[in-house]
N, C-alpha and C positions, 0 to 999 in steps of 0.2 A: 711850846717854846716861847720865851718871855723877846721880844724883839727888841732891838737897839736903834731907835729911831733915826740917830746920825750914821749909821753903815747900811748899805743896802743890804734886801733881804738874801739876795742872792751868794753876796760875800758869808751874811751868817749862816745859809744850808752850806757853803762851800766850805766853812770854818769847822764845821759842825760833822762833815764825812770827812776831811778829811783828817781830823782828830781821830775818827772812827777807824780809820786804816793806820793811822800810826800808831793808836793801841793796840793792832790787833785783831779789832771788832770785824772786820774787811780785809783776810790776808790777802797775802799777794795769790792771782788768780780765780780769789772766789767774788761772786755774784755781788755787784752793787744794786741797790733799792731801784727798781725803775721809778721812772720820770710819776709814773703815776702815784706811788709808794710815798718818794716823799711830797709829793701834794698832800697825800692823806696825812704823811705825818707833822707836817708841818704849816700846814696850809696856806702853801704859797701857790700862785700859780700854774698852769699848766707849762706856760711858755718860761716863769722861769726856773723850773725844776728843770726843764730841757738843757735849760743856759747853764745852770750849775754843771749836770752830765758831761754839756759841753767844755765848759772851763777845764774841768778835773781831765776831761784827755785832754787839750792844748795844754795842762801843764805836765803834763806826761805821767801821772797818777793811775789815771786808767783808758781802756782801751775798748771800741765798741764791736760788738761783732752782728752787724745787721740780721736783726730779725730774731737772735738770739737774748742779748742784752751786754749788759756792761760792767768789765769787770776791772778790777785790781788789776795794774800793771805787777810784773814781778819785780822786784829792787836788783839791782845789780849786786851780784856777791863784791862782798869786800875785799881789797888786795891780799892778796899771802904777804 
Protein backbone atom coordinates (compact mmCIF):
# COMPACT_ATOMS: atom_id res chain seq x y z
CA UNK A 1 0.00 0.00 0.00
CA UNK A 2 1.70 3.24 -1.25
CA UNK A 3 0.83 5.71 1.89
CA UNK A 4 -0.32 9.41 1.88
CA UNK A 5 2.01 11.21 4.18
CA UNK A 6 -0.45 14.17 4.79
CA UNK A 7 -3.73 11.63 6.07
CA UNK A 8 -3.15 9.51 8.69
CA UNK A 9 -2.62 5.85 8.25
CA UNK A 10 -5.49 4.93 9.92
CA UNK A 11 -7.98 7.03 7.68
CA UNK A 12 -6.16 5.24 4.64
CA UNK A 13 -6.84 1.27 6.19
CA UNK A 14 -10.43 2.94 6.98
CA UNK A 15 -10.60 4.43 3.34
CA UNK A 16 -9.40 1.31 1.91
CA UNK A 17 -12.22 -1.43 3.79
CA UNK A 18 -14.37 0.50 3.66
CA UNK A 19 -14.28 0.98 -0.23
CA UNK A 20 -13.98 -2.86 0.18
CA UNK A 21 -17.55 -3.20 1.56
CA UNK A 22 -19.10 -0.70 -0.87
CA UNK A 23 -17.84 -2.90 -3.58
CA UNK A 24 -18.95 -5.77 -2.43
CA UNK A 25 -15.50 -7.33 -1.53
CA UNK A 26 -17.17 -7.47 2.39
CA UNK A 27 -21.01 -8.07 2.00
CA UNK A 28 -23.18 -7.15 4.51
CA UNK A 29 -22.82 -9.87 7.31
CA UNK A 30 -19.67 -11.50 6.06
CA UNK A 31 -16.23 -11.59 8.07
CA UNK A 32 -13.92 -8.53 8.08
CA UNK A 33 -9.92 -8.90 8.09
CA UNK A 34 -8.98 -9.17 11.79
CA UNK A 35 -6.94 -6.51 13.60
CA UNK A 36 -4.05 -8.92 12.90
CA UNK A 37 -4.89 -9.38 8.94
CA UNK A 38 -4.67 -5.99 8.19
CA UNK A 39 -1.35 -5.47 10.00
CA UNK A 40 0.01 -8.10 7.82
CA UNK A 41 -1.59 -6.56 4.91
CA UNK A 42 -0.77 -3.43 5.44
CA UNK A 43 1.72 -2.87 7.81
CA UNK A 44 0.28 -0.71 10.16
CA UNK A 45 0.27 -1.29 13.58
CA UNK A 46 -1.24 -3.38 15.93
CA UNK A 47 -3.02 -0.58 17.88
CA UNK A 48 -4.03 1.06 14.88
CA UNK A 49 -5.53 -1.83 12.92
CA UNK A 50 -7.59 -1.99 16.25
CA UNK A 51 -8.55 1.82 15.86
CA UNK A 52 -9.57 1.27 12.35
CA UNK A 53 -11.96 -2.04 13.59
CA UNK A 54 -12.99 0.46 15.91
CA UNK A 55 -13.92 3.42 13.65
CA UNK A 56 -15.74 1.15 11.20
CA UNK A 57 -18.37 0.20 14.09
CA UNK A 58 -18.71 3.93 15.59
CA UNK A 59 -19.46 4.61 12.20
CA UNK A 60 -22.05 2.08 12.08
CA UNK A 61 -20.32 -0.05 9.16
CA UNK A 62 -19.63 -3.01 11.21
CA UNK A 63 -20.39 -4.82 14.13
CA UNK A 64 -18.19 -6.90 16.76
CA UNK A 65 -19.18 -10.03 18.14
CA UNK A 66 -16.58 -10.80 21.04
CA UNK A 67 -14.28 -13.45 20.64
CA UNK A 68 -15.79 -14.31 17.36
CA UNK A 69 -14.70 -11.31 15.09
CA UNK A 70 -16.05 -8.45 13.07
CA UNK A 71 -18.24 -8.21 10.54
CA UNK A 72 -20.24 -6.18 7.87
CA UNK A 73 -23.06 -4.36 9.29
CA UNK A 74 -26.25 -5.26 7.00
CA UNK A 75 -27.64 -1.92 5.09
CA UNK A 76 -30.92 -1.13 5.66
CA UNK A 77 -33.34 -2.20 2.80
CA UNK A 78 -34.54 0.69 0.83
CA UNK A 79 -38.04 2.34 1.08
CA UNK A 80 -40.78 0.64 -1.22
Amino acid sequence: MKWQPEIPRWRQVYALVQERIDDGTYPPGGRLPSALDLERETGISPVTAKRVLRELRDAGLAYMEPGIGTFVSRLPEPPA
